[in-house]
Each structure stands twice: as structure tokens, then as C-alpha cells.
N, C-alpha and C positions, 0 to 999 in steps of 0.2 A: 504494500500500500504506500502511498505518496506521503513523506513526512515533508513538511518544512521546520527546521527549529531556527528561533532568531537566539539571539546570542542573550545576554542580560543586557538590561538597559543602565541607568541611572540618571541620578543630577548631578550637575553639572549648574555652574556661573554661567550667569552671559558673558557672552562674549569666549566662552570656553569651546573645547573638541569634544568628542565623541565619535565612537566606531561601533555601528550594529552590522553583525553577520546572520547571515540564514542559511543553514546545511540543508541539501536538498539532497533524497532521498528517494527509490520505491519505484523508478521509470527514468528514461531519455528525455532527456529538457531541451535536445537539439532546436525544434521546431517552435519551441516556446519564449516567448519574454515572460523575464522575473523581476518584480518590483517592489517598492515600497510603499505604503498607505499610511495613514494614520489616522486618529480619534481623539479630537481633545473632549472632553467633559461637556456635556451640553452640544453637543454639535455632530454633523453628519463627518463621515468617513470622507476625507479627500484622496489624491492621488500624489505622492510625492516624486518619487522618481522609477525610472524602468530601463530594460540595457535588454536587446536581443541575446540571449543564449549563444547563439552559433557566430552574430560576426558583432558584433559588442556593441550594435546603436544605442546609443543612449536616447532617453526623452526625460522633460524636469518640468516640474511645475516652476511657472514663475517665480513665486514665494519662496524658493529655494534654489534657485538660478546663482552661482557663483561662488555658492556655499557649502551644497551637499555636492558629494559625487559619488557616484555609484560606479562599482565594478567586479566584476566577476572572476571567479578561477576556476576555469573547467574541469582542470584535473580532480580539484577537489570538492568538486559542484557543490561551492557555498557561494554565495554573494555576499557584497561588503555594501555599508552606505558609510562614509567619512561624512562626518557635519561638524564642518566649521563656523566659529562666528553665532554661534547660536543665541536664541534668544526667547526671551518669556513666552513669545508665542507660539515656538515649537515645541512646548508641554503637550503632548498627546502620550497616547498608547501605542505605537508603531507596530505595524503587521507586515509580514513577507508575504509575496503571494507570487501566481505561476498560471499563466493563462495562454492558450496556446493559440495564441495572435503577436503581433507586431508590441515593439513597448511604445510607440505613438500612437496604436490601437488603445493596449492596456489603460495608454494615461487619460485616451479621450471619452473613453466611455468608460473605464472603470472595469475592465475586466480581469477576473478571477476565476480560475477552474479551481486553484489550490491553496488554503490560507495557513497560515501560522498561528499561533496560539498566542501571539502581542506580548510585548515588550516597554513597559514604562518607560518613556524619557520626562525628565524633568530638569526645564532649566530656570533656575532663581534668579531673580531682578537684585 
């Protein structure tokens, strides 16, 4: 069966790093984009970033355009998100996910075949 695990999260200061991983597991992710979402408190799931499987496109939400970057290592089919520069408003729940479309698909309509089980980030003002 298909696991995703993200890695822990934590807090973190503004203006601090952070690195979530997600171990992919249980099938071939060749054909698929893997991403990031998240959930803050009170509010809908958005779309944070996505990277093709096979040749590494990436897609970012604006809101995190310059800051996070997403990347993958085949060998050991986990994916990374590095978020730099963080801030109060990137306090969500973060989810890994696995959708077997485009990661410009994924980020535009929100697709998910496979989720993760979330991961707190919290960052302090």
C-alpha cells in the first residue's frame, strides 16, 4: 500500500529555516507529481509547492515564491521542502501528497491521489 510519511515539523522564529521531508513508499511515482499543502487553523487546505517525479518541474504558490523550495531524490523517493524566511503566516499543518498529474496540475486544482498524515509547523512573531 502507498505510505507517505513527512518528517516532524516544528517552531521555529520568523524569519528562521526549516526542512520537511516525505518518504514515499508502496508503488512507482514515475508518472506522478508530489507536493506540498497545508492547513492553518480556521481555514481551507491550500497548495504550497509540487516538482514532477520523473524530470523535476517544479510549480509554487505565490505566497511562497522565493522562499520555499522543493526537491526530490529519486533514489530514495523522499521529497524535501526547505522554507526559508518564514513567517507567522506559514503556521499550518503541512501534508505530503502524490497525484498522478502534472505538479502545475496538482497546484491548480488541488490534486491528491495520496496524503500524509500532517506535520505541525509553527512559526513565532
Amino acid at each position: 500500500q502507498v505510505q507517505l510519511v513527512e518528517s516532524r515539523g516544528g517552531l521555529v522564529q520568523a524569519g528562521g529555516s526549516l526542512r520537511l521531508s516525505c518518504a514515499a513508499s508502496g508503488r512507482s511515482f514515475s508518472n506522478y507529481a508530489m507536493g506540498w499543502f497545508r492547513q492553518a487553523p480556521g481555514k481551507d487546505r491550500e497548495f504550497v509547492a509540487a516538482i514532477n517525479w520523473s524530470d523535476g518541474n517544479t510549480y509554487y504558490a505565490d505566497s511562497v515564491k522565493g522562499r520555499f523550495t522543493i526537491s526530490r531524490d529519486n533514489a530514495e523517493n523522499t521529497m524535501y521542502l526547505q522554507m526559508n524566511s518564514l513567517k507567522p503566516e506559514d503556521t499550518a499543518v503541512y501534508y505530503c501528497a502524490a497525484a498522478q498529474a502534472t505538479a502545475q496540475a496538482m497546484g491548480r486544482i488541488g490534486l491528491g491521489n495520496y496524503w500524509g498524515q500532517g506535520t505541525q509547523v509553527t512559526v513565532s512573531s
